[in-house]
C-alpha positions in Angstrom: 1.5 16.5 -36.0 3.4 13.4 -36.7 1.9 11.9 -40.3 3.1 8.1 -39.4 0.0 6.4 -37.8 0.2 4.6 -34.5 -2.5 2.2 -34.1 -1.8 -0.2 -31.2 -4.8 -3.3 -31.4 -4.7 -6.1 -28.6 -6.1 -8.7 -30.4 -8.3 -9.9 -27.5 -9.6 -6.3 -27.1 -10.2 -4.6 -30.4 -13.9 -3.1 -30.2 -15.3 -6.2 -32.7 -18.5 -4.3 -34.5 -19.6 -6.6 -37.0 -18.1 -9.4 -35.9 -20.3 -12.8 -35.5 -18.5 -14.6 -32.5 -18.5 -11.9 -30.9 -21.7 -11.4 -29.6 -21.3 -14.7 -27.8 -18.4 -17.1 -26.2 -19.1 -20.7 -25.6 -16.3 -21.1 -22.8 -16.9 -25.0 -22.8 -15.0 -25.1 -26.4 -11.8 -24.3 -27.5 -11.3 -21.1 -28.7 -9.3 -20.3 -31.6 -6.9 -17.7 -31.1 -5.2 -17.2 -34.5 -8.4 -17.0 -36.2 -9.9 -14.6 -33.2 -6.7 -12.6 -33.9 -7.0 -12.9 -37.7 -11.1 -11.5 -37.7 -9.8 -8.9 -35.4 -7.0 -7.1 -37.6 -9.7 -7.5 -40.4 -12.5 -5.7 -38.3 -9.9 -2.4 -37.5 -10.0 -1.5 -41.4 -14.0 -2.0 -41.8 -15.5 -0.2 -38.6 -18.9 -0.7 -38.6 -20.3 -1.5 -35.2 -20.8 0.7 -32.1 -21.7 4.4 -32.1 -20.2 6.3 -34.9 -20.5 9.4 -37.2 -18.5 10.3 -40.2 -18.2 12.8 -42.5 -19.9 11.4 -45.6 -16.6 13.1 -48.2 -14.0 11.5 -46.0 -13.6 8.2 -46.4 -11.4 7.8 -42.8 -10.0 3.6 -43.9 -8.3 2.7 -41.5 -6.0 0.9 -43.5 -4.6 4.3 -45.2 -5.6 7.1 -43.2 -3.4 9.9 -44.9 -5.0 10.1 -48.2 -3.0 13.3 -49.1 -4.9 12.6 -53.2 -8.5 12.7 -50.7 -9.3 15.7 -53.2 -12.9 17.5 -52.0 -13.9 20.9 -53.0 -10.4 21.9 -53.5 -8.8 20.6 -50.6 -6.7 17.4 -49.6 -6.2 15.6 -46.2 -2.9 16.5 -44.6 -2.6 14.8 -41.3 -5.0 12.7 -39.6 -5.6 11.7 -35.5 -8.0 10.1 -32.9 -8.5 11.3 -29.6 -7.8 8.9 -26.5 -10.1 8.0 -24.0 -9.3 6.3 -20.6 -11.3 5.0 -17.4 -10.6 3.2 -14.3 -12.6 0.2 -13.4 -12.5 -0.9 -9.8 -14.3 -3.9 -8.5 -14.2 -5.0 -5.0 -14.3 -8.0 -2.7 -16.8 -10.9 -3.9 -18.0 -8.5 -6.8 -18.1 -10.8 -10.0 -18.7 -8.2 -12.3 -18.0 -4.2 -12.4 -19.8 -1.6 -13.6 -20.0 -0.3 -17.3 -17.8 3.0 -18.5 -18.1 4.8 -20.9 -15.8 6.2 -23.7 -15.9 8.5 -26.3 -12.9 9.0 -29.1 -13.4 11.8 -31.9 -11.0 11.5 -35.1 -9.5 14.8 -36.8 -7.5 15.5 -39.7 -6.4 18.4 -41.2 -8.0 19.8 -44.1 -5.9 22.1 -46.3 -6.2 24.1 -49.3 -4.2 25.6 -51.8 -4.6 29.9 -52.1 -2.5 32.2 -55.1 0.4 33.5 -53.4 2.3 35.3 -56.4 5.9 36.7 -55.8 8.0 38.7 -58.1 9.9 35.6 -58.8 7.1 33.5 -59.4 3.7 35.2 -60.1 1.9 31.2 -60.4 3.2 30.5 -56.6 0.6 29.3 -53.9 0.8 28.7 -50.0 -1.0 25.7 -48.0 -3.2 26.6 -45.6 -4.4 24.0 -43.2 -7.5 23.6 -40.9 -8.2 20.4 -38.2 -11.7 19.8 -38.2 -13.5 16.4 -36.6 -14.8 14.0 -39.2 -15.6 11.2 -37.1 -16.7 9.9 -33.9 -16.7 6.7 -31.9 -18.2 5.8 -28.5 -18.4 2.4 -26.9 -18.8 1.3 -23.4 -16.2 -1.0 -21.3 -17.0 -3.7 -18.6 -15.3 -6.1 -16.8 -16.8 -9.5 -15.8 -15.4 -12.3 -14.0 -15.6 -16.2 -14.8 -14.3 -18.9 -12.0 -13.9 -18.9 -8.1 -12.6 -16.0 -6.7 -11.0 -15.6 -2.6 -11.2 -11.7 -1.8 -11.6 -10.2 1.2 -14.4 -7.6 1.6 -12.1 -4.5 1.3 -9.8 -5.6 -1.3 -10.2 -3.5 -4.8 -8.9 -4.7 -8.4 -8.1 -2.2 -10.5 -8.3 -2.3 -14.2 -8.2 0.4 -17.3 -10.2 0.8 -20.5 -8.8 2.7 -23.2 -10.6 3.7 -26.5 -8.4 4.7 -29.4 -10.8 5.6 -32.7 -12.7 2.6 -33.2 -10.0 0.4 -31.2 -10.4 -0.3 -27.4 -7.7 -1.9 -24.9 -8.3 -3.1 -21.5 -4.9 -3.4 -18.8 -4.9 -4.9 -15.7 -3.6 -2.4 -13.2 -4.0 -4.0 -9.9 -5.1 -7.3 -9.9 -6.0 -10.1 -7.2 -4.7 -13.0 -9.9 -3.5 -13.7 -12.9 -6.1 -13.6 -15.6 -6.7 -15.3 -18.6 -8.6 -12.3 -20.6 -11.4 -13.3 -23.0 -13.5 -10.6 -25.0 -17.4 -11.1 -25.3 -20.0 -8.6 -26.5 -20.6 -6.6 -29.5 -21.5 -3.4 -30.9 -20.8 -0.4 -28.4 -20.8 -2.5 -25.3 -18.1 -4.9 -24.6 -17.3 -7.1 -21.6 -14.1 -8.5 -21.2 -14.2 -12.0 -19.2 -11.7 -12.8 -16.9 -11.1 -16.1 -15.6 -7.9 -16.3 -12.2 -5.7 -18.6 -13.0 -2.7 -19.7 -9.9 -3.1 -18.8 -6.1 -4.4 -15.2 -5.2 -1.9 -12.7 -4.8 -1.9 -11.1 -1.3 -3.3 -7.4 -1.3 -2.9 -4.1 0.9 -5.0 -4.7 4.4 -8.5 -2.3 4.9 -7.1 1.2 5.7 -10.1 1.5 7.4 -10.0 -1.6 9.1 -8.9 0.4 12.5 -11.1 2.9 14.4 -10.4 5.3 16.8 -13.1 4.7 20.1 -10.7 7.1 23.1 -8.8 10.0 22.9 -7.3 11.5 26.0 -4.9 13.6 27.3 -3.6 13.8 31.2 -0.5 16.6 31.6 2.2 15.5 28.5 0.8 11.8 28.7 -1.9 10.5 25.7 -3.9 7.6 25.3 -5.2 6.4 22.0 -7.8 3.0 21.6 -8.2 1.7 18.4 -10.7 -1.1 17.3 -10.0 -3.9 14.9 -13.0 -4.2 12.5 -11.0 -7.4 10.8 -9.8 -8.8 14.6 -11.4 -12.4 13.5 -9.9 -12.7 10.0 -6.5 -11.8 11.1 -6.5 -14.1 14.3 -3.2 -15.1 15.2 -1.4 -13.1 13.1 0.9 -9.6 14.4 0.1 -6.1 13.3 2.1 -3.2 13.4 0.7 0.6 13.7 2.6 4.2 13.4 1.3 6.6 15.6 1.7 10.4 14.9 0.6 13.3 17.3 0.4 16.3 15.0 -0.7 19.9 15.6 -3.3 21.0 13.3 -2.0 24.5 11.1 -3.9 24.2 7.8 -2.0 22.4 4.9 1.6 22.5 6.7 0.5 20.5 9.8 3.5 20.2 13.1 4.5 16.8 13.5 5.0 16.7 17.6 5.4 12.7 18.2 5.8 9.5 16.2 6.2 6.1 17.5 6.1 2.8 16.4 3.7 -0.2 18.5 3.3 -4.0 17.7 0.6 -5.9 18.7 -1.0 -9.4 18.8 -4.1 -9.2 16.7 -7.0 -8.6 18.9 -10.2 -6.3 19.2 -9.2 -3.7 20.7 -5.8 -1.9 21.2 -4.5 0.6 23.4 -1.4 2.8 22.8 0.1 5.4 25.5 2.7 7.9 25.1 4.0 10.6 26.2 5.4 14.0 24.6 5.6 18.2 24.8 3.3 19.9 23.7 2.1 23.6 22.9 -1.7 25.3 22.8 -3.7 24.2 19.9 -5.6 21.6 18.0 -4.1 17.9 18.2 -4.9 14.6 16.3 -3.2 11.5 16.1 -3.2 10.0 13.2 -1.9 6.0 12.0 -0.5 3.8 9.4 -0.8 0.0 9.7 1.0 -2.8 9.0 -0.6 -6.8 9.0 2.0 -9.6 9.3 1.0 -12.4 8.6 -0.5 -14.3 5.5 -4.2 -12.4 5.0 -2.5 -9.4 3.4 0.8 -7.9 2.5 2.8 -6.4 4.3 2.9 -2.8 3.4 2.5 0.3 5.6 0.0 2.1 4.7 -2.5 5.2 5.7 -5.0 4.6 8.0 -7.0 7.4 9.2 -7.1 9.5 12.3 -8.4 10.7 15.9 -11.1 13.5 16.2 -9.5 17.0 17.5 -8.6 18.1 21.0 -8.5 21.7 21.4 -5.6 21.8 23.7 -5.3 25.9 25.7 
């Protein structure tokens, strides 16, 4: 176990405790960000907010957390960690505000103890034994809310991830709609961290379910396929792009039998026909779409598939 301590704060999204301002942000004033970041560093070294149990002969201080003089009943601290905890929070379309995760961080050290270990050499020798147990515990809760206009689509998801590190939590942006100015409000156990877009919106993958499967039929070695376009009126005028792929159903390692690429205008409704060999069994075509235009991006991605035909 590694005795140098690593103890990465962001100073927008330290878990505050005690802290005043924190319980409230006026957003129409300035904020001050050195002296935000100054009441931050000062706040990791006296934790005293949230949800939190200690052990009443370890004195954990941030500030100098391997106290190898922390004599109790015989023994001394050794080595001391916290426990990481990490969620995903996902918000989606016109959704200002996500829901609220919860984390939970324990912090360990190792206890150890000096027993007589005598030898020939030196009858007054001792070993070190050494024993992790928890002495504290922190749990605080994570949400993401957003300040300002905001231009999403109904399927399009942000992605973000809230980290809790002893009595220190950390939000990242994973997948984001815009860039963000971050901002930290709350208090206590539950903190909310504001985010305001700032530049144009950045395009995003299209709906894999935006296409749906309405005929699937079969006549000799020739197929037909009719997909619907649940998104036909926001992507008017632009081009999409599909990937067919007849595949033969055999458990995990399905047989790929056909794959073809079609482009369309974007409409309601499209049809695709092709042709290939085929063997008895159960078939399904599945797609992958691609919008071109300036909606979404223009990544292929999954779509979803047919129902089965049992094919003798």
């Amino acid at each position: 176990m590694s005795k140098k301590s690593v103890f990465l704060m962001s100073a927008f999204t330290v878990c505050l405790g005690s802290l005043s301002w924190a319980a409230d942000i006026n957003f129409d004033q300035k904020m001050d960000i050195q002296k935000i970041t100054g009441d931050v560093k000062a706040a990791s070294k006296d934790f005293s907010g949230g949800v939190y149990y200690g052990d009443p002969y370890y004195n954990s201080g941030y500030g100098n957390p391997y106290n190898n003089g922390n004599h109790h009943g015989g023994s001394y601290i050794r080595n001391h960690r916290v426990t990481s905890d990490c969620q995903d929070i996902y918000t989606r379309g016109s959704q200002m505000e996500s829901g609220r995760v919860m984390l939970t961080s324990r912090e360990y050290v190792d206890e150890c103890y000096r027993y007589p270990a005598p030898t020939q050499q030196n009858p007054n020798a001792t070993e070190e034994r050494c024993y992790e147990r928890e002495v504290g515990y922190f749990s605080r809760s994570a949400q993401v809310v957003f300040r300002g206009q905001k231009d999403m689509q109904p399927w399009e998801t942000e992605k973000f991830k809230a980290c809790l590190n002893g009595p220190a939590m950390d939000l990242s942006i994973r997948i984001p709609a815009y860039d963000y100015g971050q901002f930290l409000s709350g208090g206590g156990n539950d903190m909310v961290y504001v985010l305001e877009p700032r530049g144009a919106k950045k395009l995003m993958d299209p709906d894999p379910e935006g296409l749906y499967s309405t005929v699937f039929t079969r006549d000799g070695n020739s197929f037909k396929v009719v997909l619907n376009d649940r998104w036909a009126d926001t992507y008017k005028g632009e081009k999409i792009t599909i990937k067919i792929q007849l595949k033969k159903s055999k458990g995990n390692t399905d047989s790929l039998f056909k794959e073809q690429v079609f482009e369309f205008n974007t409409a309601a409704q499209y049809e695709i026909n092709f042709n290939s060999d085929i063997k008895a069994g159960k078939f399904y075509v599945r797609w992958d779409i691609q919008r071109n235009g300036m909606v979404s991006n223009q990544n292929m991605i999954a779509g979803r598939q047919t129902e089965f035909m049992e094919i003798q």
